[in-house]
N, C-alpha and C positions, 0 to 999 in steps of 0.2 A: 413200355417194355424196358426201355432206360434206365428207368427208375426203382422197377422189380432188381434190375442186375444190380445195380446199386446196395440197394436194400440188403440182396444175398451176400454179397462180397461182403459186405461190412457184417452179415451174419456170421460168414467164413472168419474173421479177424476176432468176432469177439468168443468163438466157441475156442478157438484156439486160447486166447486170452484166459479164459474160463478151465480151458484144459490142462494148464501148462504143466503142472506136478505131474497128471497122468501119464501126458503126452512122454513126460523126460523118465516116468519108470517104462513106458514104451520101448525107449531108444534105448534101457539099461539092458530090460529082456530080449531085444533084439539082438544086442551085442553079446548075449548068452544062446539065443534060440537057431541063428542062423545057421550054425554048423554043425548043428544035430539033426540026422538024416543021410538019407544018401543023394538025395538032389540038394539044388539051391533053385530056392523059388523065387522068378520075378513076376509082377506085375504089367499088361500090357494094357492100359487103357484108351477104347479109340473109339470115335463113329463109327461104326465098324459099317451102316451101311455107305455113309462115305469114301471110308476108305476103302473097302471092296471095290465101289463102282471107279472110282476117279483115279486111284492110285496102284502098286503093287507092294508099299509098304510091308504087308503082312505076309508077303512070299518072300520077302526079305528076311523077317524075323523066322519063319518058317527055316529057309534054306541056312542060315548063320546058326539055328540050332541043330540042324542036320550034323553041320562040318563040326562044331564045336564038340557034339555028343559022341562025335565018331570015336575021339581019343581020350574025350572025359576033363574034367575040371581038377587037376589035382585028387582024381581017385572019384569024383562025384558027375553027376547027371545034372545039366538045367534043365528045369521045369518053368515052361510059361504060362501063366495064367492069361487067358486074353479076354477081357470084360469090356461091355460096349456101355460106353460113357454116353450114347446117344448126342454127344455133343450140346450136351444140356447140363446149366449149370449145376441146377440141384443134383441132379442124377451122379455126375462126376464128384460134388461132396463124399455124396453119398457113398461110392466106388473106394474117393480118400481113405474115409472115415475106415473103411471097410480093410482094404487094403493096411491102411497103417494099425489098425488092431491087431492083425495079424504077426506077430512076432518071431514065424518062421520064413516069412517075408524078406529078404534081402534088397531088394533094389524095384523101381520103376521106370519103361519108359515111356512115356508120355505126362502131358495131353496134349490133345491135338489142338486145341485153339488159345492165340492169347487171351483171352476174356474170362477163358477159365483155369489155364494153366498157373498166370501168374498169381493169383489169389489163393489156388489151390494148395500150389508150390509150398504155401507158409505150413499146409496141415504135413506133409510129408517130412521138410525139414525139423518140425519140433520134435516127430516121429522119430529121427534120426535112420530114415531108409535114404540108400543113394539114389539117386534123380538123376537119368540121363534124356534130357528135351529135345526128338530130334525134327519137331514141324514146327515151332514157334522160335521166329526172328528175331523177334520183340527185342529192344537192347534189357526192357525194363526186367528180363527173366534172371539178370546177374549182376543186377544193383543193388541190390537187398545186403549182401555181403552175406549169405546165405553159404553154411558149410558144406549141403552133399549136395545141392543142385547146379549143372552142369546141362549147357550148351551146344548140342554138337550141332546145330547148324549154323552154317555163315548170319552173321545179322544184318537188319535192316540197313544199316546205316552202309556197309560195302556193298551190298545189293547196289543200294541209291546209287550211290556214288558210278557203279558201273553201266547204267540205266543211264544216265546223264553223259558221262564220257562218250555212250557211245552217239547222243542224240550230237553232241558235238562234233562228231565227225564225222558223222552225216550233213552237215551243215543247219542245222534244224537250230532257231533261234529262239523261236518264241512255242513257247509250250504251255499244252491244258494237262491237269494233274488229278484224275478221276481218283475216289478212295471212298471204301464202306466204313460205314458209323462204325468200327469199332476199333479198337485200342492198336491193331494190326495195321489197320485201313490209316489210322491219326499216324502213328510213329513212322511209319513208311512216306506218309505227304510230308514228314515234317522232315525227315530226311532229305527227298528228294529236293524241296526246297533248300537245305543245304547243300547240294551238290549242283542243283542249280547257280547256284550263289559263284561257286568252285569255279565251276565253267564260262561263269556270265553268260546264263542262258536265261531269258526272261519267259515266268512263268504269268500267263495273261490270263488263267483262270485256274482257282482251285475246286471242284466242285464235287459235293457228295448228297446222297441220296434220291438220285433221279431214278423215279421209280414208273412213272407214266410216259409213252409217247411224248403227250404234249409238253411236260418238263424238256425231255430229252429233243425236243425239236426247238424249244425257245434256248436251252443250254446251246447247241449246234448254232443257232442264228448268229448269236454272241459270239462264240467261236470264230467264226467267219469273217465278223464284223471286225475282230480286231488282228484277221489273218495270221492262225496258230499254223505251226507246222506238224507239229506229232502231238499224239495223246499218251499220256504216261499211266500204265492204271496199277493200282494197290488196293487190289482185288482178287479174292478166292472165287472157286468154284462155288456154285452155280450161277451167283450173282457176275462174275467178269466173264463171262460166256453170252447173259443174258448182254450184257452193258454193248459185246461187239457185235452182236446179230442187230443191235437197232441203232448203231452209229456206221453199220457195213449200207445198211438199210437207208439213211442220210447221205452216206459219202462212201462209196467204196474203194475211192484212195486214199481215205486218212491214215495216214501214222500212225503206228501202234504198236509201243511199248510195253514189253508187261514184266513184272516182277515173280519170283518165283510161287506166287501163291497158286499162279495159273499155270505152272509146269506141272500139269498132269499127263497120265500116261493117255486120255481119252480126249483129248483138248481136241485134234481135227477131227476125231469123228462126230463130235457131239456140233461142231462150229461147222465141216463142211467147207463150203466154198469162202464164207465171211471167216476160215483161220489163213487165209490167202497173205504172203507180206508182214502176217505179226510175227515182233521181233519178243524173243524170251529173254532175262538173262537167268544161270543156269549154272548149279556147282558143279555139274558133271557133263563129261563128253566123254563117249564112247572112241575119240582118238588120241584120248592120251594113253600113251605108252610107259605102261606100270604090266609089272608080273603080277602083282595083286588084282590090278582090275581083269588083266587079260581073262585069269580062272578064273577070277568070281562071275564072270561073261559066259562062256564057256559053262561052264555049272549050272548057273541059272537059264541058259538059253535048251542047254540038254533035260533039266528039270520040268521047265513049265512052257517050252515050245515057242517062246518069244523073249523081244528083246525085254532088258529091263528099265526101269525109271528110275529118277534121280532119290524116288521114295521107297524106292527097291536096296537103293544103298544106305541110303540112311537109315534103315530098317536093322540090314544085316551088318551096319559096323558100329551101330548101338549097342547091342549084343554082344557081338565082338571083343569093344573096349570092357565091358565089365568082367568078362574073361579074362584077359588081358591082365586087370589089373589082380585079378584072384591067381592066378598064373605067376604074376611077377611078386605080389607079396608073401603066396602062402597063404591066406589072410580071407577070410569071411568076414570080418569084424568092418560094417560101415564106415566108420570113420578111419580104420588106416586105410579102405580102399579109396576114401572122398581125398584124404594124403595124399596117396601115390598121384592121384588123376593129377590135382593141381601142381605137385610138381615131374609127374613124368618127361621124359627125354619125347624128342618128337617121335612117331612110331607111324609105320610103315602101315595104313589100311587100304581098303578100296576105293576111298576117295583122295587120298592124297598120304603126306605127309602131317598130319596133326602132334597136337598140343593143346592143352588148356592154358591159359592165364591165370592171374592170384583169383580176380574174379569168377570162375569158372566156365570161360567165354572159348569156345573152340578158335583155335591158330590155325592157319596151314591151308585154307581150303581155297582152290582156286576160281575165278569166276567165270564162266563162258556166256557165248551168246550164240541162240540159232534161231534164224527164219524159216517161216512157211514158205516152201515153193513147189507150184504143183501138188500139192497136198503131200507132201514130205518137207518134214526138217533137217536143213543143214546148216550145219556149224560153220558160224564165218570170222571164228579167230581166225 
């Protein structure tokens, strides 16, 4: 399976390759097509059974197009196209390909996985459509030096760092550092190993693809044997749900860590009594005291009847920001809005005070932490 993904990505690189003159009368006619209309169209592509089930993302993008449409963009309407990428690579080319043909097309937010965002990313940039990424951590999504793709989640590498800090103040010395085969699962161990490093916290096993009992019971022996104190894991949903029912199953006081792959909005119903004690770390808390969060709380709790997730704001201040930046230029034209982003002043959203960098790396976001207790999460900055 490895080696198919391989194969695709480097098919992704050379169609681009292949495409380049097309691609750039794309990004010409885009920058003619965009503002013809009364809407401005973006692209949404996602697992959408995933993210139904796990997340509230798409009540986010939903509700931020409520508020936005109430008062209009500069005289116009957005329109959201929402396409299910199936979270498969081919299929999301294909979605690309689709989407970036499209020359009345303005902007995209997603995709959802690094495995296929970051390879993707290069077909939308030649496109010249703005790219605002808001589930993939990945640092690798804004090394490219890539002109309209843009960041808005915290990256791995502060996650880590927070995940670490806190095992250290817990007194927790020696750490196992769980993570899935893939580019997300790799950059997030190879962080935390860096912030292990930070804290002089010795990590006694790094270990990925424990897929049987009996794996996961010779892995736990070792564990044992060299007395870990917590388990660190850089792990999405389904697989870091599966990973804590069969080490709750071994040990139901181990330690455990998790990075924000596993901040879903269904994490203790689906876990039960083994989400008992795990610790998150987390961009959002419902106790910070912002006028922006308050209503957008409020809104969305009057709206859909519950609280929201952290994929509920990254949803609705993705939307938001491209607003935002058509509001503050005037400007449909991708590349001055891909401008403004990079150098915008900080700006007041629901998640915080943000900013992009020259890379197009979001600034500004805070990091929190909450544990399981009693089958409720609380926040223990």
């Amino acid at each position: 399976m490895k080696r198919i993904t391989k194969l695709l990505v480097l098919s992704v690189f050379s169609l681009v390759l292949l495409s380049g003159c097309f691609n750039n009368n794309l990004a010409l006619q885009r920058e003619k097509n965009v503002s013809r209309g009364d809407n401005i169209l973006i692209g949404v592509p996602v697992p959408l059974k995933f993210a139904q089930k796990n997340t509230n993302f798409l009540k986010g993008i939903d509700l931020a197009l409520e508020d936005i449409n109430a008062e209009g963009v500069n005289g116009k309407k957005i329109e959201v196209q929402i396409v299910d990428d199936k979270g498969n690579f081919k299929t999301a080319v294909d979605v690309a390909q689709e989407f970036s043909a499209n020359t009345h097309m303005l902007a995209v937010i997603g995709h959802w996985y690094s495995d296929i965002c970051i390879p993707v990313s290069s077909i939308y940039e030649e496109a010249g459509m703005l790219t605002i990424i808001p589930t993939v951590s990945n640092p690798e999504v804004t090394d490219k030096g890539y002109r309209y793709i843009f960041q808005s989640i915290t990256s791995d590498k502060k996650i880590a760092e927070e995940m670490c800090a806190y095992a250290k103040s817990k007194g927790y010395e020696k750490i196992v550092v769980c993570y899935e085969d893939s580019s997300y699962g790799q950059n997030l161990a190879n962080a935390i190993e860096e912030g292990a490093s930070k804290y002089q916290i010795k990590i006694v096993d790094r270990s990925c693809g424990l897929l049987t009992n009996e794996q996961f019971k010779k892995a736990h022996d070792k564990w044992q044997a060299l007395d870990f104190d917590v388990v660190l894991l850089a792990l999405n949903m389904p697989e870091g749900g599966n990973y804590i029912k069969v080490l709750r199953a071994m040990n139901k006081d181990a330690g455990i860590i998790c990075a924000d792959g596993l901040d879903v909005s269904n994490l203790i119903r689906e876990l039960g009594k083994d989400a008992e004690g795990i610790v998150i770390a987390t961009t959002y808390s419902p106790y910070e005291q912002r006028p922006e969060l308050d209503s957008f709380n409020e809104k969305y709790h009057h709206k859909y009847n519950e609280e929201p997730d952290v994929w509920a704001i990254q949803g609705y201040d993705s939307l938001q920001v491209i607003a935002h930046a058509i509001k503050q230029t005037n400007s449909y034209s991708p590349t001055v809005l891909a401008d403004f982003l990079r150098q915008m002043k900080p700006w007041q959203t629901v998640s915080g005070q943000i900013r992009f960098n020259q890379f197009g790396e979001i600034d500004g976001r805070e990091i929190h932490k909450k544990i399981v207790v009693n089958g409720q999460f609380q926040y223990i900055d």
